[in-house]
C-alpha positions in Angstrom: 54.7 -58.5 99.2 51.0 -59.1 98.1 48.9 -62.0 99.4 48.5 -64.7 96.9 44.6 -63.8 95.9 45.5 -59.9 95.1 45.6 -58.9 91.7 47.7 -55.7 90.7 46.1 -53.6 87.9 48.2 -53.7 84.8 49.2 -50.3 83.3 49.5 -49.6 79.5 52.9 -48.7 80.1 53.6 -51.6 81.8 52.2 -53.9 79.1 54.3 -51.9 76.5 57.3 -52.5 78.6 57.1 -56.6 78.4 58.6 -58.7 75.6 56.0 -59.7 73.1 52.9 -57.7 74.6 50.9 -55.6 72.5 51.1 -51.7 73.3 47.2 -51.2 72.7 44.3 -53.0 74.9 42.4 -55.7 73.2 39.8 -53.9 72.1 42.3 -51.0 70.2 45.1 -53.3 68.6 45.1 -53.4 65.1 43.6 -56.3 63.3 44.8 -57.7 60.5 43.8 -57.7 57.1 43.3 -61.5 56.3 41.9 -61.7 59.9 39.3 -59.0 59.3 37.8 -60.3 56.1 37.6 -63.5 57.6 36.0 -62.0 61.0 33.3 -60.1 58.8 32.3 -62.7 56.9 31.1 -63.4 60.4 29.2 -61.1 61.8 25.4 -60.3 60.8 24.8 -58.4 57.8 23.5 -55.4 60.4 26.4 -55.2 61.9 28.6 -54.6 58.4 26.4 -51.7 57.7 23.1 -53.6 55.7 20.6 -52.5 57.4 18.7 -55.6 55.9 19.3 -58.7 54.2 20.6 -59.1 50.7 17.8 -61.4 50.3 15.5 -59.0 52.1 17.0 -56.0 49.7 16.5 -57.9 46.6 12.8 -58.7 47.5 12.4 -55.3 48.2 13.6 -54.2 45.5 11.9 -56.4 42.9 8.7 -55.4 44.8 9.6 -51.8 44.4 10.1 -52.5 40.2 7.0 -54.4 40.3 4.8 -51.5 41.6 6.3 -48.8 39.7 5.6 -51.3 36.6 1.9 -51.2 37.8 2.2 -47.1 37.9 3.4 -46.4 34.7 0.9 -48.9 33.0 -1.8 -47.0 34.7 -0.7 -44.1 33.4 0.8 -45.3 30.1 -1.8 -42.6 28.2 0.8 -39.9 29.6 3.8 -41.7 30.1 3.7 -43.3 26.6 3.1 -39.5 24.3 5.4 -37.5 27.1 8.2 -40.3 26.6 7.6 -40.0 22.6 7.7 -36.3 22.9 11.0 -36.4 24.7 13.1 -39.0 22.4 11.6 -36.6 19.3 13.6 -33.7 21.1 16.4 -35.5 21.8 16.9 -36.7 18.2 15.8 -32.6 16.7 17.9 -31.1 19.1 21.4 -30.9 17.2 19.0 -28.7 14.4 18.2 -26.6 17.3 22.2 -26.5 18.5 23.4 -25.3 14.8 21.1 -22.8 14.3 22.0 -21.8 17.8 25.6 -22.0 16.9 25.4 -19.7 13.4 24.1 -16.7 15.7 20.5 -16.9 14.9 18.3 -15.0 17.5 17.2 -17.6 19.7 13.5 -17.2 19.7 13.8 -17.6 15.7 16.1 -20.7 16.3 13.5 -22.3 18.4 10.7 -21.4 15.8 12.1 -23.5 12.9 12.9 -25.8 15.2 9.3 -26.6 15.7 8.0 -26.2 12.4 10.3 -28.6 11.4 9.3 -31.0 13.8 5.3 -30.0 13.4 5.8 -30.6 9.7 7.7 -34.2 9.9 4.9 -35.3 12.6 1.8 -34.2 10.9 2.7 -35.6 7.6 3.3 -38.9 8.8 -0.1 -38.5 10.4 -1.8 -37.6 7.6 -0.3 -40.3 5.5 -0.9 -42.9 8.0 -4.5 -41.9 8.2 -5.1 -41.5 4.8 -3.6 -45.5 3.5 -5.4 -47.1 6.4 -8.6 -45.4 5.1 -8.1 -46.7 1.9 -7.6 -50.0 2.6 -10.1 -50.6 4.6 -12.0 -49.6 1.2 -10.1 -51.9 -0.9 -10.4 -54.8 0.8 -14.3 -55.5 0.6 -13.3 -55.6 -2.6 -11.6 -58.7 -2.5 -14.4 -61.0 -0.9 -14.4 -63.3 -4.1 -10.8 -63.5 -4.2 -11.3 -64.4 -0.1 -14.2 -67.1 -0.6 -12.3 -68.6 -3.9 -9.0 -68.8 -1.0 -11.1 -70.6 1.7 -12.8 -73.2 -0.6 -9.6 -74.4 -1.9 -8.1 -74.5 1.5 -11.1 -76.6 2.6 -10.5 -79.4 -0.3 -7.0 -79.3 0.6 -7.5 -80.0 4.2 -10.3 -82.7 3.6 -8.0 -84.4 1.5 -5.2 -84.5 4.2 -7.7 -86.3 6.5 -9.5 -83.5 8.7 -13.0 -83.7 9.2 -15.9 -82.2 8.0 -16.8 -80.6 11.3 -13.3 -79.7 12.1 -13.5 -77.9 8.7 -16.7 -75.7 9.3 -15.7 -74.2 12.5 -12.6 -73.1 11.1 -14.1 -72.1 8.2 -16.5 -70.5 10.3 -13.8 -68.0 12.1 -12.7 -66.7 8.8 -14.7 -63.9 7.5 -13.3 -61.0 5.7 -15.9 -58.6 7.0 -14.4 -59.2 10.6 -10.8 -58.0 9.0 -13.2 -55.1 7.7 -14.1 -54.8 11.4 -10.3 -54.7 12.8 -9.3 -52.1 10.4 -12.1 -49.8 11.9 -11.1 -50.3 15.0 -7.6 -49.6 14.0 -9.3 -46.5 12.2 -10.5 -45.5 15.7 -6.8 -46.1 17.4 -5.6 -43.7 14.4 -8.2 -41.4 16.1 -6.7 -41.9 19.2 -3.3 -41.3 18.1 -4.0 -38.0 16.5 -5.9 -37.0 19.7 -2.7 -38.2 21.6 -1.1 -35.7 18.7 -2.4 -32.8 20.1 -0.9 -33.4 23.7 2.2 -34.3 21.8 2.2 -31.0 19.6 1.9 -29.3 22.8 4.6 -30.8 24.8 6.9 -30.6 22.1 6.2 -26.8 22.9 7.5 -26.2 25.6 10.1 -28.9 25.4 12.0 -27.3 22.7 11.6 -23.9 24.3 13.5 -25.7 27.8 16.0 -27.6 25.5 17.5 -24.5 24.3 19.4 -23.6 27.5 19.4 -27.0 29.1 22.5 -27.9 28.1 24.0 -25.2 30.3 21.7 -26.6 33.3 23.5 -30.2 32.7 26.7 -28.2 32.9 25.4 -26.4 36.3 24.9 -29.9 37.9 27.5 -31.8 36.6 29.1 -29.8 39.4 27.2 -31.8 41.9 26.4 -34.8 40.5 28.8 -35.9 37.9 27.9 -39.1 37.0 24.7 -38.6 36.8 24.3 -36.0 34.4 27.4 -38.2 32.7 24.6 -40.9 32.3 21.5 -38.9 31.1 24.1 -37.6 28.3 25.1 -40.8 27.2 21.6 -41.7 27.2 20.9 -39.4 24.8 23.9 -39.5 22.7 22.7 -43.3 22.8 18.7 -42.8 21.8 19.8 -40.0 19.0 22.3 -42.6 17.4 19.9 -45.2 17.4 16.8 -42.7 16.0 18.8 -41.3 13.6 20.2 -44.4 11.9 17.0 -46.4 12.4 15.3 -43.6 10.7 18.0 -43.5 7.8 17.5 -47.4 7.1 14.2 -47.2 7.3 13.5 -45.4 4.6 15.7 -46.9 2.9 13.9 -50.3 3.6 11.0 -48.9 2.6 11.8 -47.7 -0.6 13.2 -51.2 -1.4 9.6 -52.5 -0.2 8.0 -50.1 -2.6 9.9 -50.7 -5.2 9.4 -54.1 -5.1 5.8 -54.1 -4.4 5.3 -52.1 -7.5 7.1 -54.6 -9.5 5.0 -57.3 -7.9 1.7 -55.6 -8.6 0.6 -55.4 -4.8 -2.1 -53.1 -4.0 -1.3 -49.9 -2.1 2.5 -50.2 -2.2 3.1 -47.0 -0.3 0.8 -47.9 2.6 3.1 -50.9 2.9 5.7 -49.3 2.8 5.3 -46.6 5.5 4.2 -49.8 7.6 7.9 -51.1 7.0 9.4 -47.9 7.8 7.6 -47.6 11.4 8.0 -50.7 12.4 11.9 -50.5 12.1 11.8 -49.2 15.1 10.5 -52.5 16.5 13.0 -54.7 17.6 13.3 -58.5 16.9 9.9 -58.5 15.5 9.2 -55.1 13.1 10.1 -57.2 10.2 7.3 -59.4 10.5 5.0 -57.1 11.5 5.7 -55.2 8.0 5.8 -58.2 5.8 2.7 -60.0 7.3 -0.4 -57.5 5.5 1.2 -57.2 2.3 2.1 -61.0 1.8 -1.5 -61.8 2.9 -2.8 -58.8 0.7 -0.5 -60.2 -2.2 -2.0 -64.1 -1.6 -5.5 -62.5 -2.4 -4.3 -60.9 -5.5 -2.2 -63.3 -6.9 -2.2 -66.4 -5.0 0.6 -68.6 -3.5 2.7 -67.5 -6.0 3.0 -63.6 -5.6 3.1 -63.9 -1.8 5.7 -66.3 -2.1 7.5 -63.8 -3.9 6.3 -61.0 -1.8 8.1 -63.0 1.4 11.2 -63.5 -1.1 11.7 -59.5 -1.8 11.0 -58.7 1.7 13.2 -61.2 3.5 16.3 -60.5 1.2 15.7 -56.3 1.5 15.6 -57.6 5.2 18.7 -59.2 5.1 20.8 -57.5 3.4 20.1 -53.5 5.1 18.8 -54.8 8.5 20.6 -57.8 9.1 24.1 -56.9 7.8 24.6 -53.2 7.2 22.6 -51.7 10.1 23.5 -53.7 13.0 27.0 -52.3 12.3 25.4 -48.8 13.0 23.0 -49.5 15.4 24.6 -52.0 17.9 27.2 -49.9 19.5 23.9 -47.3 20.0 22.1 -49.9 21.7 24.2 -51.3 23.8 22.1 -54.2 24.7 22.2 -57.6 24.0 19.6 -59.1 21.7 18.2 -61.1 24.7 17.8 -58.0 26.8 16.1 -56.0 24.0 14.0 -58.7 23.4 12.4 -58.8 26.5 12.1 -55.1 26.4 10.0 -55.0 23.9 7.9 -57.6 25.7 8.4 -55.8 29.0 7.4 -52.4 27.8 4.6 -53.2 25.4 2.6 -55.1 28.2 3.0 -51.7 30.5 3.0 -49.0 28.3 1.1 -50.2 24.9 2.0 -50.5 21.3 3.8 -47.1 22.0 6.4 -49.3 24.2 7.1 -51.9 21.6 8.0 -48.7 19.3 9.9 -46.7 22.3 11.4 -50.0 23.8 15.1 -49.4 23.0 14.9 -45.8 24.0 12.8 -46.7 27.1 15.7 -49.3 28.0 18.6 -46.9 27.5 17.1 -44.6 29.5 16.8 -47.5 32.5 19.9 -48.7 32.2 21.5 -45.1 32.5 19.9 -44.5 35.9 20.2 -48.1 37.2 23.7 -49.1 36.0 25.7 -45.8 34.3 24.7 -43.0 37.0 26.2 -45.2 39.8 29.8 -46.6 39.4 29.0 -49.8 42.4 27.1 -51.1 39.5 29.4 -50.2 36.2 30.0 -54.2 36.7 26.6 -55.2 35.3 27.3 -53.2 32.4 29.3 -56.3 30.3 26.6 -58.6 31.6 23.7 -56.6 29.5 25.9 -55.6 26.8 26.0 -57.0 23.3 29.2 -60.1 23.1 31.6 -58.1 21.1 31.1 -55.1 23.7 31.4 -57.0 26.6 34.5 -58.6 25.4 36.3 -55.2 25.0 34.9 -54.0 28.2 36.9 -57.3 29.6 39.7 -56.9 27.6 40.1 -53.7 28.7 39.9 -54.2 32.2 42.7 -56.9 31.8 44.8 -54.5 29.5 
């Protein structure tokens, strides 16, 4: 019989053998669900596999955005054209796909690819070029029309109480030839742009050449990285949709702005309306943009009265195509809601230029494809940044 202060070992087989004990050791019984949540709720996020923080990651990571924000702004002179030059291809490629699919050799197919895009590119050059020259001619013209404007603004004003001083110095920061000054400098940007031109012209090269058999490469690494290359597709299905139908209503915008200008009697109506048909591709704002040189080119010409009519025509052209008809075609493109493309406009025209506010929804799409789309842990933030009638569906058919 053992003494009282001896302790015999306890064999597995003799724990197994006792009513109610456990066959496994403490350290290899099973736990249980509900008592394994609650015990890693407990331990440090180390131990559960972060190797930091959450707070720690999310610092990180905002530092990480803000940094590559800094990069691409220092380089926006190549970022913006090379990013321009890649949206072009992605909207001219299903040219280069049927010509590829009616059994045309594929060095011709490529060819007339490109002088189809050369041609589209250096015409709206050219014509760009050309109005902005000319109004910056016209409008020295209108310096008695401009003094005639400010004098009657000045009575007005002195009769609703503001002083004489007060006057001058406002008075004293309008002068027409300074407009005169911005439009030459605007003349130089146009410089810039077709200098940018060249490197476009040149990347378009040798883009449309690769795009001819990279469809074939998606397929290739599909094979390894599915969702991925499932992303970058619906990125550009996304950014071609969008291009195409905001290139459809645009000129269809602008012929209504034409057409209306010409009734009007507004100087240069075609300038005005190529303005209107670029800046449909601006977001939130590109309607004002358009409708802020001719009404103002309108008040010297006419007065109150014709720009007041000139804000009429515009607002109900804008209403009616942009406001009703192309959201329809436009939104599911997008994707976004009108918060989230608001502030990518803002985001992208502080780093990359007045290129970003014109790239801003293509520029977005392709974020959100390699932030939220190419990784399924975060598919969830995907209702959160999509438009309300989206999201809703995206609920409804989680729930369904």
């Amino acid at each position: 019989m053992p003494a009282a202060g001896d302790e015999q070992p306890i064999s597995t087989s003799d724990a197994s053998a006792r009513p109610g004990s456990s066959p496994f050791p403490a350290s290899d019984r099973p736990v249980p669900a509900a008592e394994a949540t609650a015990g890693a709720s407990r331990w440090p996020a180390a131990e559960r596999g972060w190797p930091l923080p959450r707070a720690v990651l999310v610092l990180l990571g905002v530092a990480g955005a803000v940094v590559a924000a800094a990069g691409l702004r220092s380089a926006a002179g190549i970022v913006g054209p090379a990013f321009l030059a890649l949206t072009i291809v992605i909207t001219i490629h299903p040219l280069l796909a049927w010509l590829q699919r009616h059994h045309l050799p594929g060095w011709l197919a490529v060819t007339l690819t490109m002088l189809v895009t050369y041609a589209a590119l250096l015409s709206l050059a050219a014509a760009l070029a050309l109005s902005v020259a000319r109004l910056a001619t016209l409008l020295p013209t209108y310096q008695p029309q401009f003094t005639d404007l400010v004098d009657q603004t000045t009575g007005w004003l002195g009769e609703m109480g503001v002083t004489e001083e007060q006057i001058n110095a406002a008075v004293n920061q309008l002068d027409l030839n300074r407009l005169v000054g911005v439009l030459q400098q605007v003349l130089t940007g146009v410089a810039g742009i077709v200098s940018d031109l060249g490197f476009i012209l040149v990347l378009l090269f040798f883009l449309i050449i690769d795009s001819s058999t990279f469809p074939q490469r998606l397929a290739a690494a599909a094979a390894q990285r599915p969702h991925l290359v499932g992303a970058l597709t619906s990125f550009a299905r996304a950014t071609r949709q969008f291009i195409v139908v905001s290139t459809v209503f645009g000129l269809i915008v602008a012929l209504a702005d034409v057409a209306a200008l010409y009734w009007l009697d507004v100087p240069l109506p075609w300038l005005w309306g190529l303005l209107a048909f670029i800046t449909n591709y601006i977001p939130n704002i590109g309607f004002v943009l358009g409708l802020v040189p001719p009404a103002l080119l309108a008040l010297l010409q006419g007065g109150v009265r014709q720009a007041v009519l000139v804000v009429v025509a515009y607002s109900l052209i804008n209403f009616v195509i942009q406001a009703l008809i192309q959201p329809k075609f436009v939104g599911d493109a997008v994707g976004l809601s009108i918060s989230l493309t608001f502030l990518s406009l803002v985001f992208w025209s502080y780093v990359i230029g007045p290129l970003g506010a014109l790239l801003a929804v293509p520029l977005s799409l392709l974020a959100k494809a390699l932030l939220v789309d190419a990784d399924p842990d975060s598919r969830w933030l995907d209702p959160l940044i999509a438009p309300v009638h989206r999201g809703v569906q995206n609920r409804r058919g989680r729930e369904g």
